[in-house]
N, C-alpha and C positions, 0 to 999 in steps of 0.2 A: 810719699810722692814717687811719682813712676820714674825712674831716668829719661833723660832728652833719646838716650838710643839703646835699644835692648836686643837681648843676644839673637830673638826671632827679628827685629829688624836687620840686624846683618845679616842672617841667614838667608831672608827673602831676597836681600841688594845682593849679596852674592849668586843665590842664583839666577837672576835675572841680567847678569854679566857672560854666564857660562850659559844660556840659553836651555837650564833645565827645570827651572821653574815657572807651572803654567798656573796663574791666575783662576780657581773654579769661576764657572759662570752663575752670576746671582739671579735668585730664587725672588718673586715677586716680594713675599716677604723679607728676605735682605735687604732689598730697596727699598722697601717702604722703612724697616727699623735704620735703613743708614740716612732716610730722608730727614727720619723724624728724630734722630742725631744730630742729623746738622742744624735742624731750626732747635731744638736744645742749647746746642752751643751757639749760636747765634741768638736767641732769648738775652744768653747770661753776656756773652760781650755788647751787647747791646744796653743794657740794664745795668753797666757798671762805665762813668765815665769821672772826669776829673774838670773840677773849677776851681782854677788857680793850684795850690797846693792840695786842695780838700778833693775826698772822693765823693761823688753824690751816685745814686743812682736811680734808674727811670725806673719803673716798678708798671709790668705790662703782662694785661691776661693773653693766655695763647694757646688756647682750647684748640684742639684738633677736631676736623669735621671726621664723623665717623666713630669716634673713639667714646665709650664708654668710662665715666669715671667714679666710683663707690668710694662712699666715706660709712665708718662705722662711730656709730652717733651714743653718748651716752650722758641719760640726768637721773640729777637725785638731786631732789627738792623738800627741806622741813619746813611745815608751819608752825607756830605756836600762839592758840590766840586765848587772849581769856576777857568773855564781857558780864559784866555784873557778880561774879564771883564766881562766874563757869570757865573752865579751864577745857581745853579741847586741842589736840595736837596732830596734825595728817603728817603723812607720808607718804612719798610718791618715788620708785626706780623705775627706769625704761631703759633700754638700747632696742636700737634700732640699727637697718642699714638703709640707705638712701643713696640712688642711684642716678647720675647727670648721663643724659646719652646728648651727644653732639647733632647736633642735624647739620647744620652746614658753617659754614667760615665766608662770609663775601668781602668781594674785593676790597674794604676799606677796615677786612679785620674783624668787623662785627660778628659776634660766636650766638648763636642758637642752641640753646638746648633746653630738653624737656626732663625735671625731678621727678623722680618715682620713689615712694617708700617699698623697699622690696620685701622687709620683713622686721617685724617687733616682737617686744619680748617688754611686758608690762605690767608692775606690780605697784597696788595699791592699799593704803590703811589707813583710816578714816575714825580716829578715838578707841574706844574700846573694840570695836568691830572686828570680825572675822576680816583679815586682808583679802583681797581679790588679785587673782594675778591671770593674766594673758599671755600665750605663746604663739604667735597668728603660723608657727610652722607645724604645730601637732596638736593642740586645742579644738578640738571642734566645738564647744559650747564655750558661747561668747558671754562673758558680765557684760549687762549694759552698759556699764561705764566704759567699757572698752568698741564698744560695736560699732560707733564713730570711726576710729582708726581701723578696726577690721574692714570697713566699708571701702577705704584707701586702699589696701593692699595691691599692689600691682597696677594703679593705676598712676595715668601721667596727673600730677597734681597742677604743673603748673608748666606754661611754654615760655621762656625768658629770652631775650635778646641783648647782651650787652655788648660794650664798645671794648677795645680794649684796657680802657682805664674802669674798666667793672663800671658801669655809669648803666643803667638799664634803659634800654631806648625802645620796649615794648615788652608786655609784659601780659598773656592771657592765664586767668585764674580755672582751671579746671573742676576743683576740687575744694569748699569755701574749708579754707583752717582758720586755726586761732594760734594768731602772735604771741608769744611769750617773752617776748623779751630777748631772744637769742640772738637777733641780729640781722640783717637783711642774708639772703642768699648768697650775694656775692660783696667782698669790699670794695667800697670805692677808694681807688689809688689818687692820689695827689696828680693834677694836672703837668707838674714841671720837675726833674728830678730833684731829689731831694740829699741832704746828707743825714748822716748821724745826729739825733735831738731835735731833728727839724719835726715839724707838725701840721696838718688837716684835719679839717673837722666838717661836718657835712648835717645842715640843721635839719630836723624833724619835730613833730609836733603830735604831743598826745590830747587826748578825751578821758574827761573824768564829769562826774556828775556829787552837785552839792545835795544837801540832806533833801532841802526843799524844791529838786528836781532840774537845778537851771545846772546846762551845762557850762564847762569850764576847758577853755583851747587852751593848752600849757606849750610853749614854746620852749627845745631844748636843742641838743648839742650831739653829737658824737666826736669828741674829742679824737684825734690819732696821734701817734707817737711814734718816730723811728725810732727802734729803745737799742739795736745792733744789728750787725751783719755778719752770718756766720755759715761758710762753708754754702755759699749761695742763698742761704735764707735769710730774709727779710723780716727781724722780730719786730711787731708792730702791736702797742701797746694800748687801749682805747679805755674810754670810759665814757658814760654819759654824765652831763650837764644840765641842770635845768636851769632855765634864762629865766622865767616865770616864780615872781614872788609864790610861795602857797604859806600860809598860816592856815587855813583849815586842816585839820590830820583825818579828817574823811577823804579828803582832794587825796593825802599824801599814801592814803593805804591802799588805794587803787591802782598808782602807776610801782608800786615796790615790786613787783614783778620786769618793770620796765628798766631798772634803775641798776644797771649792769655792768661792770669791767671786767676786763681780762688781756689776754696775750692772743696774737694772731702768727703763726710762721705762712709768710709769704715765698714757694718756692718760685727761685727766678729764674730756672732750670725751665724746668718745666710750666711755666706762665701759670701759676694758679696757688689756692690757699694750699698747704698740708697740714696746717693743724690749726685748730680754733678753739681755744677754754676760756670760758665765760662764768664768773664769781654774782652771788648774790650774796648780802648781807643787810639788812634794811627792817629798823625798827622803829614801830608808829607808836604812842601812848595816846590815849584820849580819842577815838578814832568812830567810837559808838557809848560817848560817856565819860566820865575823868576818872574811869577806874579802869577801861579798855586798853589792852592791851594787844598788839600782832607783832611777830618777828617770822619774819619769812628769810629763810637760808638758801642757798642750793649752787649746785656745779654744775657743768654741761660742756664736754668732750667732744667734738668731732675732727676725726683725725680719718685721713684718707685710707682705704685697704688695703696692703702691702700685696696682696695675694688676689684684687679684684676688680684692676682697671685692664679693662678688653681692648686692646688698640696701643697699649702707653708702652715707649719703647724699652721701663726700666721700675723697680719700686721705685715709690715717691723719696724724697731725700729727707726725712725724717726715720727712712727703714733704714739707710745704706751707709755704706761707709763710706769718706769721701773718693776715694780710689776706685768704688764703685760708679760714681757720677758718669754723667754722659762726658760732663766736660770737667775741668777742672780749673782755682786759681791759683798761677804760680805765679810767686812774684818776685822778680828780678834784685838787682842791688837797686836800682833806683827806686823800689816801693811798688811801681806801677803795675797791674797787672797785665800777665800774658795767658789769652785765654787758647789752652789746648786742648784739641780730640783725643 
C-alpha cells in the first residue's frame, strides 16, 4: 500500500512554496484518463457502503460512451453418447475474441453498445472422423461447419441497451445465433445493495420437445450468490435451477447444455464483468431407449483483454496488481474504508 505522503509529494509542495515549480498543461488525453479516473474511483466509493455494522455494497455497470471493451473467450465442450449399443464421442475447442464498442451513456446511465466477434480460432471432432479446424485470421477455405461463424466475422451481431443494474431495456438482434448455455451478455445485479452470502436470482424459461412432438415450457432459475469481495471484485457465484418437474430424460437431454454454473468477477472499479467461467457436467440414461446413454461436459472462459480495451483508463483488475488500481481500499483502525486516488 502507497504511504499517505511520498517523497514526490513533498517535492512538488516544496516547490510550489519557492515558486519554482510550474504545473505542465494537460493534454486532451490527460483529461480524458484523469476523467475517467475519477468516475473509477467514484464507481468503487460508491459500490461500497455500511448497514449497521455489515458492509454491503451496490454493484453498478458504468460503461463509458466511446470506449471499446474485448474479452478473449474460450470453450471446450465433450459429448459422450451411446444409443442401442453404438457408442459415439465429439469434441469441440474454440477461442474467440469478442468485442463491446460503447455508443453512448444518457442522462439516466443507460450504456449502448454493439458486440462484434472480431476473430475465431475453431476446432472440431466428431467420432472417428478426420477433425476439422478453422482460423477466420489466415484460413481461406472454410469447413461448412464453420461458415456460419465465418459469416459473423466483423460484424455487429447485436445492439444492446442496459440500465445500470445490467437489466436490458432494448435489445436489436443483428445476426440470428444459437444460445448455448453461457449466459446472457450482461449480468443482472441485484436491485438493492447487497452484503457477503446475500442472493438474486432472475427467472427464465426453456423449450424442449416430447418424443410425440408436443412441446414442453420448463420454468427455471438463475440462481446468484455474493460468494466475496476482493481487492474491488465482486465474486459472484450462479447456477441454474429448474422449478419444473421433468421425468421424461428426452425433456432432460435437450436443456443439458442449458444446465450451467460457475463464478463471475464483477469489477467495481471499473463498472463491469472481468471475468466469467461457466462449468457443464450433466448426465442423461434412457433418453432414446433404457440402454441410452449422453454425458455432455465442458468449460467456457471469458475473461476481458489486458492488452485490448481502446478508451479504458487502465488493465482490467484481474491483470493488475492492487497498487496498480485506479483507486484503492484502505482501511483505517475503525474497519471502514477510505477510498483513495
Amino acid at each position: 500500500m502507497n504511504k499517505s505522503v511520498t517523497l514526490a509529494t513533498v517535492l512538488i509542495f516544496c516547490g510550489l512554496i519557492l515558486g519554482v515549480v510550474q504545473a505542465p498543461a494537460q493534454t486532451k488525453d490527460d483529461r480524458t484518463t484523469d476523467r475517467n479516473q475519477n468516475s473509477a474511483t467514484q464507481n468503487l466509493a460508491r459500490s461500497i457502503r455500511y448497514a449497521g455494522e455489515k458492509q454491503v455494497f451496490d454493484l453498478r455497470y458504468a460503461l463509458r460512451e466511446g470506449e471499446i471493451i474485448r474479452w478473449e473467450v474460450e470453450q471446450v465442450a465433450n459429448t459422450d453418447a451411446s444409443i442401442a449399443g453404438y457408442r459415439e464421442e465429439s469434441s469441440l475447442r474454440s477461442r474467440s475474441v469478442i468485442a463491446w464498442k460503447v455508443i453512448s451513456v444518457d442522462s439516466l446511465g443507460n450504456m449502448t453498445f454493439q458486440d462484434t466477434l472480431e476473430s475465431a480460432k475453431e476446432w472440431q471432432q466428431v467420432g472417428d472422423a478426420e477433425p476439422l479446424s478453422f482460423d477466420s485470421q489466415s484460413d481461406a477455405e472454410i469447413p461448412d461447419i464453420f461458415k456460419n461463424t465465418a459469416e459473423t466475422i466483423g460484424k455487429p451481431l447485436t445492439t444492446t441497451t442496459i440500465d445500470p443494474k445490467g437489466n436490458v431495456k432494448n435489445r436489436i438482434e443483428h445476426v440470428k445465433t444459437v444460445e448455448f448455455g453461457m449466459g446472457r451478455a450482461t449480468l443482472p445485479l441485484p436491485a438493492s445493495p447487497v452484503k457477503i452470502g446475500d442472493q438474486w436470482f432472475t427467472p427464465d424459461q426453456l423449450t424442449a420437445r416430447h418424443s410425440d412432438g408436443r412441446v414442453k415450457q420448463i420454468k427455471t432459475r438463475i440462481l446468484y450468490t455474493l460468494r466475496d469481495v476482493q481487492d474491488g471484485l465482486a465474486i459472484i457465484a450462479f447456477r441454474r435451477e429448474v422449478l419444473t418437474p421433468i421425468e421424461d430424460p428426452r425433456i432432460k437431454s435437450q436443456i443439458q447444455q442449458k444446465m450451467n454454473q460457475g463464478t463471475i468477477s464483477f469489477d467495481m472499479v471499473q463498472g463491469r464483468v472481468a471475468q466469467k467461467i461457466v462449468h457443464w457436467d450433466e448426465k442423461v440414461q434412457g433418453f432414446e431407449g433404457p440402454d441410452s446413454y449422453l454425458h455432455y461436459m465442458g468449460n467456457y472462459t471469458k475473461r476481458i483483454k489486458a492488452d485490448g480495451n481502446a478508451g479504458a483508463t487502465s488493465q482490467p483488475a484481474t491483470d493488475q496488481k492492487t497498487s496498480n488500481r485506479a483507486s484503492q481500499i484502505i482501511k483505517p483502525r475503525d474497519g471502514k474504508p477510505v477510498i483513495r486516488k
